[in-house]
N, C-alpha and C positions, 0 to 999 in steps of 0.2 A: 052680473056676477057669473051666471051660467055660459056666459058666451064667452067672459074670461079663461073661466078653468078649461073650455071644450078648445079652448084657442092654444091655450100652455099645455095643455095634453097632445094636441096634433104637433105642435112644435119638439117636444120630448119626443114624441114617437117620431118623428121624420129623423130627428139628430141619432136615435138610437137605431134605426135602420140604414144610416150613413155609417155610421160607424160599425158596424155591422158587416157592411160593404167593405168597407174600408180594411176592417179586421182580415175577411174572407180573400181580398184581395192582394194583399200584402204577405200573406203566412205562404212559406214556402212549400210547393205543391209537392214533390218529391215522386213524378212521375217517369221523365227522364234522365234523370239525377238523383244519388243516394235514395234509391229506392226502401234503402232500410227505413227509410222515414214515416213510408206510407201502411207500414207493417200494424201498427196499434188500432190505427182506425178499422183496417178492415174488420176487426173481431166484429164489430158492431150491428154487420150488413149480411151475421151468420141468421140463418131462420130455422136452423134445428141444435138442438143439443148435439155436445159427444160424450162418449163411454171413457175418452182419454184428451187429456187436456196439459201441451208440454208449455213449460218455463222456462226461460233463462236466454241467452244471450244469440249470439251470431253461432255458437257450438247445437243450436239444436234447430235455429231456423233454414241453417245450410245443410244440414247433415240427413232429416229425418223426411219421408215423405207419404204423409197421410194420406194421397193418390195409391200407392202400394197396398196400405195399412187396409184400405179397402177393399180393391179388388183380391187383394189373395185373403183376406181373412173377416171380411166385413166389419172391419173394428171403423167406427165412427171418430175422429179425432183433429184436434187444431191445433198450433203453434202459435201461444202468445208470446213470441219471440220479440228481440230488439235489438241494437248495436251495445253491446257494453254494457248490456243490461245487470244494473246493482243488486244486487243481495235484497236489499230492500225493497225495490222496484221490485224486484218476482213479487215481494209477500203483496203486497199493496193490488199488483195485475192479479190474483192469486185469491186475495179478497172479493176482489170485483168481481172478479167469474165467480166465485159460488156466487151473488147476487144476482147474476144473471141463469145458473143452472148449475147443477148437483153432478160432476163426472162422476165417474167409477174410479177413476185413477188422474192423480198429476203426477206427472216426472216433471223435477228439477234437475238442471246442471251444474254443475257446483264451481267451475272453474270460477264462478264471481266468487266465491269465499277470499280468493287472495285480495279483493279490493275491502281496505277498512272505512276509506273516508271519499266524499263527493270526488270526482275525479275531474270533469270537465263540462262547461254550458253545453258543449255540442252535441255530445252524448245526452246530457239531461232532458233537450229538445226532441231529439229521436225518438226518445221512452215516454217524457210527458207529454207533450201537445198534443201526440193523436188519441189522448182519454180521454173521454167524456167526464164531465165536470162532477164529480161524487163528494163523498169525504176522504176514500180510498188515493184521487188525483190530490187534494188538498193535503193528505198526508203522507205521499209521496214526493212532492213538490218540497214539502218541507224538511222531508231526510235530505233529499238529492243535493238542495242548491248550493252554489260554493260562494265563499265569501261575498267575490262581486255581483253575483245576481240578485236579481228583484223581484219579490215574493208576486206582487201584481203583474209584472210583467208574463207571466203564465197563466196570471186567469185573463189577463188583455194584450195579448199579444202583437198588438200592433203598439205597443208603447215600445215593445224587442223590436220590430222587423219594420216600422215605414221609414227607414234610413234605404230599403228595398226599393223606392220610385226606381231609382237611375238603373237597375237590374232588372227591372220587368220586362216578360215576354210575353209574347201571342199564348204563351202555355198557362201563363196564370189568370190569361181572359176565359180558356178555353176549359178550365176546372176551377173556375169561380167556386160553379155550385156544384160538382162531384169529381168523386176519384174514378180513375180506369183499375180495376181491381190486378195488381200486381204480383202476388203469390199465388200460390195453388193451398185455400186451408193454413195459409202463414209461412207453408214451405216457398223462398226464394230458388228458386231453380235456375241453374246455373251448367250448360253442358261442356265447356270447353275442357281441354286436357295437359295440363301442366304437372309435368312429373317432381316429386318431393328430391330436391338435390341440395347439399350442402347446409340440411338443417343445423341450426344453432343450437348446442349442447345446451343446457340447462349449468347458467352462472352459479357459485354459493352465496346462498345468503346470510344476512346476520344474525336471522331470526325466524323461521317458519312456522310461527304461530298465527292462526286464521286471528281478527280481529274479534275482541268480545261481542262489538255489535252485530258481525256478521254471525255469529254461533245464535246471538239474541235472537235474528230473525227469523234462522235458521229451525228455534225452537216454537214459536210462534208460528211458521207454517206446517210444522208437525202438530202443533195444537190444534190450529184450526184444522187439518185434514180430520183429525180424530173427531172433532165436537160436531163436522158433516158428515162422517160416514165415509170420507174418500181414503183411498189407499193412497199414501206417498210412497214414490219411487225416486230413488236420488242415483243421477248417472253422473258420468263421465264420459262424455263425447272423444272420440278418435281423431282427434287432433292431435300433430306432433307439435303443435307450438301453437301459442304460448307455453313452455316449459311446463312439465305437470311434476312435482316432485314427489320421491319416496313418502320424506315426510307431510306432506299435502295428504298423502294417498294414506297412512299408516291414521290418520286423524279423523278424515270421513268413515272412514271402515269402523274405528274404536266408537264413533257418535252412533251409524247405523248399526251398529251391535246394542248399545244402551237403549235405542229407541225402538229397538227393532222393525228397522225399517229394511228394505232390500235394497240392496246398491249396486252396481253394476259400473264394474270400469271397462267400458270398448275399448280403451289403448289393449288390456291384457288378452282380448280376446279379434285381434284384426284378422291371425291367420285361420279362425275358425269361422269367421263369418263368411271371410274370402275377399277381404279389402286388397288392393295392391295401389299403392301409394306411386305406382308410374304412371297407371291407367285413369285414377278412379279419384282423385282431385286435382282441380281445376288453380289453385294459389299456391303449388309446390309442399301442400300436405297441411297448409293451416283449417282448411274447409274440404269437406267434401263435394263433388260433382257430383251430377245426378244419375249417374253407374253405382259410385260407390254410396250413396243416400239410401236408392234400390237397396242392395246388398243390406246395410246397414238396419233396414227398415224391415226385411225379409226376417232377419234373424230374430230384431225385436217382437213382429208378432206375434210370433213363436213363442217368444217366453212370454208375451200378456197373455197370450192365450191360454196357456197351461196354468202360469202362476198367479193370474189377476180374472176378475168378475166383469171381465168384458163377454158380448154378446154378438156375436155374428149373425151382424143387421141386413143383409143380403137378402133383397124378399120383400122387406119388412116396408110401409111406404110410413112418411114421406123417405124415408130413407134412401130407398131404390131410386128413385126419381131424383132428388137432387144430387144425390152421388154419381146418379149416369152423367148430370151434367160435367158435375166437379170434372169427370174423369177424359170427358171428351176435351174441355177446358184444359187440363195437362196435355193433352197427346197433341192438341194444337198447337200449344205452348211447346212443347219439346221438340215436335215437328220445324217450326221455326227456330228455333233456336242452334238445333243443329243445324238447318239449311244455309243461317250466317255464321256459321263455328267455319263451314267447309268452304264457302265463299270466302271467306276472311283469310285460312289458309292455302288455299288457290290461286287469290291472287297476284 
């Protein structure tokens, strides 16, 4: 009987470390391709707290750059940013970080308020696969998924992806078992320079009311900042497009008055930061480059530091120390980066 069970035990465990493999080897690594993908996991492989912790979409992972936020003001901070990141997805990423540590402040972006309902599997992969398995990913999984997707297929993911054999590369032997870390702190950094020409006006619509579930969520991550202590801050990224409309803008303002919360719209304020929309994005003004992120980020300090209970950790260890990395880690990064910006255009 004992040699039964110890026999069906080693067989379970061999089949659950195949599969295991199998899982590990098949999930799309997103190392030289859609790197937006490899963006969730990183939060994981953070080994100190920050005093500031951003939300929301591709408007604050392109845009903001906690490399800055540091050296000129020692503000400690990360970007759990994502592609299309949903209204609800923030609360859920938004949950799971306070379980992992107590910021001083989260800024949300709010441009996801216009999304009411699941929008697409590809996006939903982006934001969910790289969580770590909580209740916060099982209750995100379950706002996000659309019609045709499959609730198990997110917690097993190779039921989604081993249609993947015939696409496999040297790149998915070669990060089996780890990522190369791709942001700087979650900021995607990006230096090329395409100037904003022939943006698309802003269509009318039928209806500019946000979605009641989006407002629902909305109020639930006001709640929970309250019931930890953190400050919420609700922005508006400098982006000229996606369309940002009067009444979008006349809505969020009327909410963070009721809640009193601070809000900040960067569209109103480009020419005091010092943005220039020839120089300073890289997509013709949908995202910022990382000139205009600088900029962008310079100005922000400024105002946590005045207006928010952040702490200029400059000094302070482990602080010093892992930020002298972080910082060498960007200048190498932007170092290259521009070296094939100007290769690219040279040739």
């Amino acid at each position: 009987m004992k040699k039964a069970i110890w026999t069906a035990a080693f067989w379970c465990a061999l089949c659950g470390v195949a599969l295991w493999l199998l899982n590990a080897l098949f999930m799309p690594k997103y190392m030289s391709e859609i790197p937006e993908g490899a963006l969730i996991a990183e939060y994981y492989q953070e080994t100190t707290d920050h005093d500031v912790v951003m939300i929301g979409d591709c408007e604050v992972y392109e845009n903001f750059s906690p490399d800055l936020l540091w050296r000129e003001y020692g503000i400690t901070s990360y970007i759990r940013g994502s592609a299309q990141q949903l209204v609800w997805q923030s609360y859920y990423l938004m949950e799971e970080t306070l379980k992992h540590e107590t910021p001083k402040v989260m800024v949300f972006n709010v441009l996801s308020m216009k999304y009411g309902e699941p929008q697409s599997e590809a996006y939903n992969r982006l934001n969910l696969d790289g969580m770590r398995l909580s209740p916060q990913k099982l209750a995100a999984i379950e706002a996000s998924m659309t019609e045709e997707e499959s609730f198990l297929s997110y917690l097993f993911p190779l039921l989604r992806y081993h249609t993947r054999w015939s696409e496999l590369k040297g790149e998915d032997l070669t990060y089996l078992f780890h990522r190369d870390i791709l942001s700087d702190s979650g900021y995607l950094m990006n230096v090329q320079v395409r100037p904003a020409e022939n943006v698309p006006p802003g269509r009318p619509l039928a209806d500019y009311s946000f979605a009641p579930v989006c407002w629902d969520y909305l109020d639930k991550m006001a709640d929970l900042c309250d019931r930890h202590g953190v400050q919420l801050v609700l922005i508006k990224a400098p982006s000229l497009y996606p369309y940002w409309y009067d009444q979008w803008e006349e809505q969020i303002e009327e909410y963070a008055a009721e809640r009193n919360l601070p809000y900040i719209n960067f569209l109103e304020l480009t020419e005091e930061i010092g943005i220039d929309f020839q120089t300073d994005t890289y997509d013709s003004g949908l995202h910022l480059n990382l000139y205009g992120a600088e900029k962008l980020s310079r100005w922000f300090g400024a105002w946590l530091t005045e207006r928010c209970p952040v702490e200029d950790r400059r000094g302070q260890e482990p602080y010093e120390s892992i930020w002298s990395e972080k910082s060498s880690a960007y200048a190498i990064r932007k170092e290259r980066l521009e070296a094939e910006w100007r290769a690219e255009n040279t040739a």
